[in-house]
ROGUNU-653300 format. One record per residue: y, z, x of N, C-alpha, C in turn; residue in one letter. Coordinates in steps of 0.02 Angstrom, whole numbers, padded with zeros to 5 digits, always signed. Layout:
BEGIN
YZXYZXYZXA...
***
This chain:
BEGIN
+06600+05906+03896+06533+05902+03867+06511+05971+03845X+06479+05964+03767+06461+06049+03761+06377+06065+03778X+06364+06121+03755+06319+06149+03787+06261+06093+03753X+06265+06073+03697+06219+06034+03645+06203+05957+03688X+06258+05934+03715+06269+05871+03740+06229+05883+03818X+06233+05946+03845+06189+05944+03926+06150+05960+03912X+06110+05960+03861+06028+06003+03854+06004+05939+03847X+06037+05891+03806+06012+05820+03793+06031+05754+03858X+06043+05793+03902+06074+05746+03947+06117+05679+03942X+06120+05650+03956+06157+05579+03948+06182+05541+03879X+06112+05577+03829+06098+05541+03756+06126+05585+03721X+06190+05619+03730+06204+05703+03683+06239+05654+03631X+06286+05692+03595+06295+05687+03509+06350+05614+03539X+06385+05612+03576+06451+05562+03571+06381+05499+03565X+06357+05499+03624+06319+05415+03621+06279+05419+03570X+06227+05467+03535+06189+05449+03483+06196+05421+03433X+06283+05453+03399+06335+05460+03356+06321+05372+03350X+06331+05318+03404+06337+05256+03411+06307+05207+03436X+06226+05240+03465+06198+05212+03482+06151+05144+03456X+06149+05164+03392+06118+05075+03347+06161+05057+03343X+06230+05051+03348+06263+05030+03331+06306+04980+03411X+06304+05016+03458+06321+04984+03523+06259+04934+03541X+06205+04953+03505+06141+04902+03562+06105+04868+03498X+06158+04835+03430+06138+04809+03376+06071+04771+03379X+06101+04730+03425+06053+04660+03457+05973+04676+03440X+05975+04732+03475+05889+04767+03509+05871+04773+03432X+05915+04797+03369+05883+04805+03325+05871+04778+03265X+05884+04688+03295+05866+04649+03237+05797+04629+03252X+05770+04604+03197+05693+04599+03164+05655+04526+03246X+05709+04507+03288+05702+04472+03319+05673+04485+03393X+05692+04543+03398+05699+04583+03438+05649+04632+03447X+05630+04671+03393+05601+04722+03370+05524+04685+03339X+05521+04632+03298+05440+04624+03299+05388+04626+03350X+05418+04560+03383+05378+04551+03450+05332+04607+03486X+05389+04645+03489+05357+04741+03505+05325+04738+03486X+05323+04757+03414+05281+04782+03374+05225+04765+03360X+05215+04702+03342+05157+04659+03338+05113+04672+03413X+05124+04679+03467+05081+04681+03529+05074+04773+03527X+05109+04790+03538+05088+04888+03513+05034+04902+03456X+05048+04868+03401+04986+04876+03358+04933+04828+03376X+04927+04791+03412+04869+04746+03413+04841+04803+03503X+04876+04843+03519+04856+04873+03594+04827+04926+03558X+04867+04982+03512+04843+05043+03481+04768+05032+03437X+04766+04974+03390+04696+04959+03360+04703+05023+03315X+04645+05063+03289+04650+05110+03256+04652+05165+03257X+04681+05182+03327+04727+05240+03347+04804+05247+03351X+04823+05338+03400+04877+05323+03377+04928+05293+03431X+04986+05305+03451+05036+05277+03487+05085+05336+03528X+05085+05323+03565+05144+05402+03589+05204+05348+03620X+05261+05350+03597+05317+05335+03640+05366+05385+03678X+05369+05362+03723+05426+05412+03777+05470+05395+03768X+05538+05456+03762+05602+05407+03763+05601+05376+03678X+05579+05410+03638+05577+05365+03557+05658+05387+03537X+05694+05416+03540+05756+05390+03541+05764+05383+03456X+05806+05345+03439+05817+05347+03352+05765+05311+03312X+05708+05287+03332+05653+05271+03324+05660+05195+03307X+05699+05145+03349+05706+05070+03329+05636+05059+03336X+05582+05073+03388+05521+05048+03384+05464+05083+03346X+05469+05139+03335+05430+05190+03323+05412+05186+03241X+05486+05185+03203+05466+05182+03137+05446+05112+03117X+05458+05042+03125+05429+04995+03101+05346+04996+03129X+05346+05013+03186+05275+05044+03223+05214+05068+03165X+05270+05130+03148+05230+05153+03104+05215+05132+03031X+05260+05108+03012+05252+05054+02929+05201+05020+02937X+05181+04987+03020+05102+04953+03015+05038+04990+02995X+05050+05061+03000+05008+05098+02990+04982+05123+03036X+05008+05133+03122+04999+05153+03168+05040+05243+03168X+04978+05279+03176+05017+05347+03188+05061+05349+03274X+05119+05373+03240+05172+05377+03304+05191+05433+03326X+05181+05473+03394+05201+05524+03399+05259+05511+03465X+05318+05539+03470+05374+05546+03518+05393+05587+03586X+05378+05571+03637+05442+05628+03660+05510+05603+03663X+05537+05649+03675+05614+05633+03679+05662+05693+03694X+05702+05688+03740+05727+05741+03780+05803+05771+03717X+05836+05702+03693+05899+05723+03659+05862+05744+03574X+05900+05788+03572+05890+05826+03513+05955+05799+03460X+06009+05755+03482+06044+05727+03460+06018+05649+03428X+05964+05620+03470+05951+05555+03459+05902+05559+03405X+05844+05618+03412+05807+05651+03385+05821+05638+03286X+05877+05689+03293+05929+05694+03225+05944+05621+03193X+05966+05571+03242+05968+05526+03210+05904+05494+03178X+05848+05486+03202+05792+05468+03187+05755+05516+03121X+05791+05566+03144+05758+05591+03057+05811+05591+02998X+05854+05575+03017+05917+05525+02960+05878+05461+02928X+05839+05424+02937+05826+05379+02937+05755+05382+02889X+05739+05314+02843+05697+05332+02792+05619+05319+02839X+05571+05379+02841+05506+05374+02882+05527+05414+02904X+05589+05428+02942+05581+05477+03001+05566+05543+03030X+05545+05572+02947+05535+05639+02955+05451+05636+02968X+05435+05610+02952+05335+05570+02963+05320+05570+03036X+05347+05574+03074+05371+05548+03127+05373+05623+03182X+05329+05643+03238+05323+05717+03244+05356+05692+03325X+05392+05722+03338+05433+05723+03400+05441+05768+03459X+05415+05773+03502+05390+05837+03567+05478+05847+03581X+05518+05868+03592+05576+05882+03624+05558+05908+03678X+05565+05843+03750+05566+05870+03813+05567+05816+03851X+05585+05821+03919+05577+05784+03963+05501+05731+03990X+05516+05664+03952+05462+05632+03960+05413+05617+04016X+05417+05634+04081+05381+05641+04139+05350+05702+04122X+05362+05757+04119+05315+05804+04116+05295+05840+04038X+05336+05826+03993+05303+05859+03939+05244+05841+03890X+05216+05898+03872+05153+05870+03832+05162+05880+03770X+05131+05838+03730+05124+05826+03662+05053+05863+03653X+05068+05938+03657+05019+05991+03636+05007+05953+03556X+04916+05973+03543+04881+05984+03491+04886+05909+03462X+04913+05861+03493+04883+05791+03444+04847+05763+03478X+04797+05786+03514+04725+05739+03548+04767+05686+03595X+04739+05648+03594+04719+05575+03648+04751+05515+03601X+04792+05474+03650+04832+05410+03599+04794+05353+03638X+04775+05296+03598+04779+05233+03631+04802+05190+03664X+04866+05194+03665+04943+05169+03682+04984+05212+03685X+05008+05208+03732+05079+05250+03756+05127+05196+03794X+05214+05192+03764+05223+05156+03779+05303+05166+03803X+05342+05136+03841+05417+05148+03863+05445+05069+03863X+05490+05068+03819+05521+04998+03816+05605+05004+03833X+05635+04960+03841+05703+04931+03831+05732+04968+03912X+05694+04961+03973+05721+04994+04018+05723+05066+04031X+05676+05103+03980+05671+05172+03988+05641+05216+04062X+05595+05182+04073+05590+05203+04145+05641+05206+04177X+05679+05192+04185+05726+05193+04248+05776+05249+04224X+05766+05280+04164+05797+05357+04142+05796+05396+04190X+05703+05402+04203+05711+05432+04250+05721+05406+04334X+05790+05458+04371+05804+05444+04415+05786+05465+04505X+05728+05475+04500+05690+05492+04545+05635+05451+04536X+05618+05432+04609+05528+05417+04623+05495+05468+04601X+05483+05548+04617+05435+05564+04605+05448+05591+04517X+05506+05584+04494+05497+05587+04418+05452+05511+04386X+05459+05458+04415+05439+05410+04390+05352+05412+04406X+05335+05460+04463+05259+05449+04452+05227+05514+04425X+05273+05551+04400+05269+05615+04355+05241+05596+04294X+05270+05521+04280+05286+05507+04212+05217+05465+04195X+05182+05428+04244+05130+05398+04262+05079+05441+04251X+05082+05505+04286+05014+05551+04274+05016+05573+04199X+05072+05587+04177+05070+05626+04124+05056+05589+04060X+05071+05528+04068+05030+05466+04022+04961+05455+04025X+04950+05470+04077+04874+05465+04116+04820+05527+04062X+04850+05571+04056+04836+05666+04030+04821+05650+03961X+04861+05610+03930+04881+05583+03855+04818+05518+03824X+04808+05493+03869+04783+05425+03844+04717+05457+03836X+04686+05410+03791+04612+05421+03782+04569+05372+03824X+04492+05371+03850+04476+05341+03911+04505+05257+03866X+04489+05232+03920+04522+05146+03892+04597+05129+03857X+04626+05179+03852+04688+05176+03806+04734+05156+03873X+04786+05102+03841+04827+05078+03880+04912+05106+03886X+04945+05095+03940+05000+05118+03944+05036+05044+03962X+05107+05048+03914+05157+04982+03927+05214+04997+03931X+05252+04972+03999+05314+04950+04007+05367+04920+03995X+05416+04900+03976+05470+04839+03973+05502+04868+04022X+05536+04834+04078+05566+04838+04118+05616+04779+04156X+05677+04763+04162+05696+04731+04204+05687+04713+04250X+05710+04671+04289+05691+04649+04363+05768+04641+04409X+05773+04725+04461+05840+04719+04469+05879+04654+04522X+05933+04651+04478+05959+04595+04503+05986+04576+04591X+05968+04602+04606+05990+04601+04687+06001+04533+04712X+05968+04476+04713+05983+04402+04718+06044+04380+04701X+06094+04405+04657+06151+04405+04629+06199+04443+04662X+06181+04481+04724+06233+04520+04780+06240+04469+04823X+06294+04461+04836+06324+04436+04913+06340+04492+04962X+06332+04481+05016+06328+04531+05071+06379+04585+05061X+06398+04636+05039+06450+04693+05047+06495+04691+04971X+06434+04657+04913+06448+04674+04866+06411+04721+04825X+06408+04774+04798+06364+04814+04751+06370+04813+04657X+06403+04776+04650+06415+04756+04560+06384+04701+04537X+06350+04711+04499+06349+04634+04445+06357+04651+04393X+06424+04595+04363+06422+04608+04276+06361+04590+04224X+06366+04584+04180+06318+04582+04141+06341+04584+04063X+06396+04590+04053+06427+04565+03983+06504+04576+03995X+06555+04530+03964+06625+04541+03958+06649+04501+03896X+06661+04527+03838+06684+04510+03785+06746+04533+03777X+06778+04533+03716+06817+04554+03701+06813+04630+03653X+06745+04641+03646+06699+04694+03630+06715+04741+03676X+06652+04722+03752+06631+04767+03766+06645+04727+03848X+06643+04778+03880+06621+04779+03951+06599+04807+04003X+06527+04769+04025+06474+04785+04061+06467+04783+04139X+06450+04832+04174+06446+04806+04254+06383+04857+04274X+06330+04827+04324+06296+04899+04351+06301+04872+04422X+06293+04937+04461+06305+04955+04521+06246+04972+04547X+06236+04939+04626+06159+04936+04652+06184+04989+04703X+06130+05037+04738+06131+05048+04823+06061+05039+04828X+06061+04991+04846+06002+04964+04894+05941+04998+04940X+05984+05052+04986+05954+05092+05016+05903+05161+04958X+05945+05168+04935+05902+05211+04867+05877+05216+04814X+05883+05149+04799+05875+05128+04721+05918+05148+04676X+05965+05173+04695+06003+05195+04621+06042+05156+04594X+06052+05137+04521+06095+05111+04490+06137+05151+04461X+06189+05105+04444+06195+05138+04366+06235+05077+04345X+06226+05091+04266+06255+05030+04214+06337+05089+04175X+06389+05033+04195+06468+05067+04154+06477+05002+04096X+06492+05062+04047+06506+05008+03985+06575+05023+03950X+06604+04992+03951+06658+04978+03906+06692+04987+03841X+06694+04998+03809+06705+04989+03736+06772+04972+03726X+06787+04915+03691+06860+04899+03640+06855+04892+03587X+06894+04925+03562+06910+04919+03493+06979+04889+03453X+06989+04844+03411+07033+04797+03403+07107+04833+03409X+07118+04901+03379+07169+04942+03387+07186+04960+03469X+07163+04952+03509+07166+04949+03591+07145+04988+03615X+07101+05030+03568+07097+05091+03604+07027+05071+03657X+06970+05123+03718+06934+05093+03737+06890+05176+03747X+06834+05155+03775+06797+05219+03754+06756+05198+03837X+06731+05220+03872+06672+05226+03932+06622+05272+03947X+06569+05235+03962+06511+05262+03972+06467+05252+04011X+06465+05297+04067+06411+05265+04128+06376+05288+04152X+06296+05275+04124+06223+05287+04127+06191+05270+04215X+06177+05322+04227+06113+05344+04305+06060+05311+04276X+06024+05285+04327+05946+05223+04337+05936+05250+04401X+05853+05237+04403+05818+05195+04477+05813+05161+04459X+05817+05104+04490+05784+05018+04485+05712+05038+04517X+05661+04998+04475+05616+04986+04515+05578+04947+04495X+05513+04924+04539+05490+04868+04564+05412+04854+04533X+05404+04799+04508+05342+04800+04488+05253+04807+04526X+05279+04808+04587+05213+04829+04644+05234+04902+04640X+05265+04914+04637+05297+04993+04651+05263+05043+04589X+05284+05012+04539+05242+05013+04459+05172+05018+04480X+05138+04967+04494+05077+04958+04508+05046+05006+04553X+05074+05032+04604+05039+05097+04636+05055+05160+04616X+05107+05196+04563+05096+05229+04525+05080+05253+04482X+05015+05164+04453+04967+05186+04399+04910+05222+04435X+04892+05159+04499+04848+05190+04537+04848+05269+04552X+04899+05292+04570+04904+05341+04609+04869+05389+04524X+04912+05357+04466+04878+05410+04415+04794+05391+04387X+04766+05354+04426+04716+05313+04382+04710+05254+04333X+04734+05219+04349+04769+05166+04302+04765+05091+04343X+04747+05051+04333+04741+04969+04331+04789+04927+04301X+04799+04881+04341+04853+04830+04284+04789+04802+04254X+04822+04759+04187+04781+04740+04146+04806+04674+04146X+04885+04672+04137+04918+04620+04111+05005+04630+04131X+05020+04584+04147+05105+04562+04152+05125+04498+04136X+05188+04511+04082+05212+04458+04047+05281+04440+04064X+05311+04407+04049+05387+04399+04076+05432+04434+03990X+05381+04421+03935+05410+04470+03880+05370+04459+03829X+05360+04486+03791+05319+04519+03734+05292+04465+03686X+05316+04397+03714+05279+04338+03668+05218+04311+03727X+05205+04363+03792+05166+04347+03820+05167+04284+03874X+05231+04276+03898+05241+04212+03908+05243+04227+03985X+05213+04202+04041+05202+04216+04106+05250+04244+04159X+05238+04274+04194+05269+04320+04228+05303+04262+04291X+05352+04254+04311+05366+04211+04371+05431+04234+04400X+05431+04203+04459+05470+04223+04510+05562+04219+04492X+05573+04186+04430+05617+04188+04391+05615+04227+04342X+05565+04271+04332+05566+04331+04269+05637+04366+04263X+05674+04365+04229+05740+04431+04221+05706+04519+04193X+05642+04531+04183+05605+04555+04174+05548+04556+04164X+05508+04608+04144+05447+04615+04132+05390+04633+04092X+05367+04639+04052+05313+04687+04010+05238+04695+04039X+05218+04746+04076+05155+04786+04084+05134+04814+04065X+05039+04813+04065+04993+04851+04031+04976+04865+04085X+04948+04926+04085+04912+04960+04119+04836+05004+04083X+04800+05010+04128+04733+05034+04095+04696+05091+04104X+04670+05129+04065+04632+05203+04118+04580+05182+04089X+04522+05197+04158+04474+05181+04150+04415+05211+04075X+04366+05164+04057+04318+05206+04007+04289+05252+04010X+04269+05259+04068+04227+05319+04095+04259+05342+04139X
***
């Protein structure tokens, strides 16, 4: 790994290089409205800050609504890709670690938002309620903060097992790994390619928990507002495979 690839951590030039391209799915119009349509109906006629904006699958259709979008984002590789892309130079991007960095000199956003499992980037508790305050710093009074998050699979362990797969094609292949005692995951992925060759890649997580969520708004000032099981709003239940949360800072 070169020096370019550890400044950007995990997301350096090899994964960026392929990243719309490994997680296609996320970036058809099927996928990607739903977002969008509930982000602009949360932002209203302010702007939006995403953490983690990444090659901007949400950010630039975001912004075609006419919602101003501002980024952080730690890889300066993923970064690049997003200003490859038509909009993306419109598009103003903090380079830094999304728990603590600030998006000096653009005021107060309405919405701030982390989708597709981005929380769990970061791999610490107290990075994850780092990330809580510092959303907290950002929002304007009443402006909301939203989640997408999974719901880790643990129900799917049998006693003295720590794997569950989660895709096996002839593509690709998927497994993440629980420890229980600490929350840590991580997701290993696969790659085949028809010539035989195979490529691997295996991404660090915390798993975590949606009460867990819920007292690290508190802890930053923040209320739930709302939890959905996904972005068409459709109820949260004890069968959720995930989640989408709003959270709220108060008006006054």
């Amino acid at each position: 790994m070169g020096e370019a690839d550890e400044k950007d951590g995990y997301f350096g030039g090899r994964v960026a290089a392929t990243y719309d391209e490994s997680a296609a799915e996320m970036f058809e119009p099927g996928a990607v409205d739903p977002v969008v349509d509930v982000l602009a109906e949360l932002a209203g006629d302010g702007p939006a800050l995403e953490l983690g904006i990444g090659t901007g699958r949400i950010a630039l259709p975001l912004a075609e609504r006419g919602v101003p979008v501002h980024g952080i984002e730690l890889s300066r590789a993923m970064t690049a890709r997003l200003r490859e892309k038509p909009g993306g130079d419109a598009i103003g991007v903090t380079i830094g670690d999304f728990a603590t960095a600030r998006a000096e000199g653009k005021g107060t956003f309405t919405v701030a938002y982390l989708v597709f499992n981005t929380i769990m980037n970061l791999t610490t508790q107290d990075a994850q309620v780092a990330c809580f305050r510092n959303v907290a710093d950002h929002l304007a009074p009443g402006g909301r903060f939203v989640i997408e998050v999974m719901i880790p699979e643990l129900r799917k362990l049998p006693p003295g097992q720590h794997i569950v797969p989660f895709r096996l094609d002839a593509a690709r292949w998927g497994f993440d790994t629980y420890d229980v005692a600490t929350q840590e995951m991580s997701s290993h992925h696969l790659f085949l390619t028809e010539d035989g060759r195979a490529t691997y890649t295996p991404m660090p997580f915390r798993y975590v928990w949606p009460a867990e969520l819920d007292l690290m708004a508190r802890l930053a000032g923040m209320r739930l507002r709302d939890r959905w099981e996904g972005w068409a709003r459709e109820p949260f239940t004890n069968d959720s495979p995930r989640h989408v949360s709003v959270w709220e800072k108060p008006a006054h």
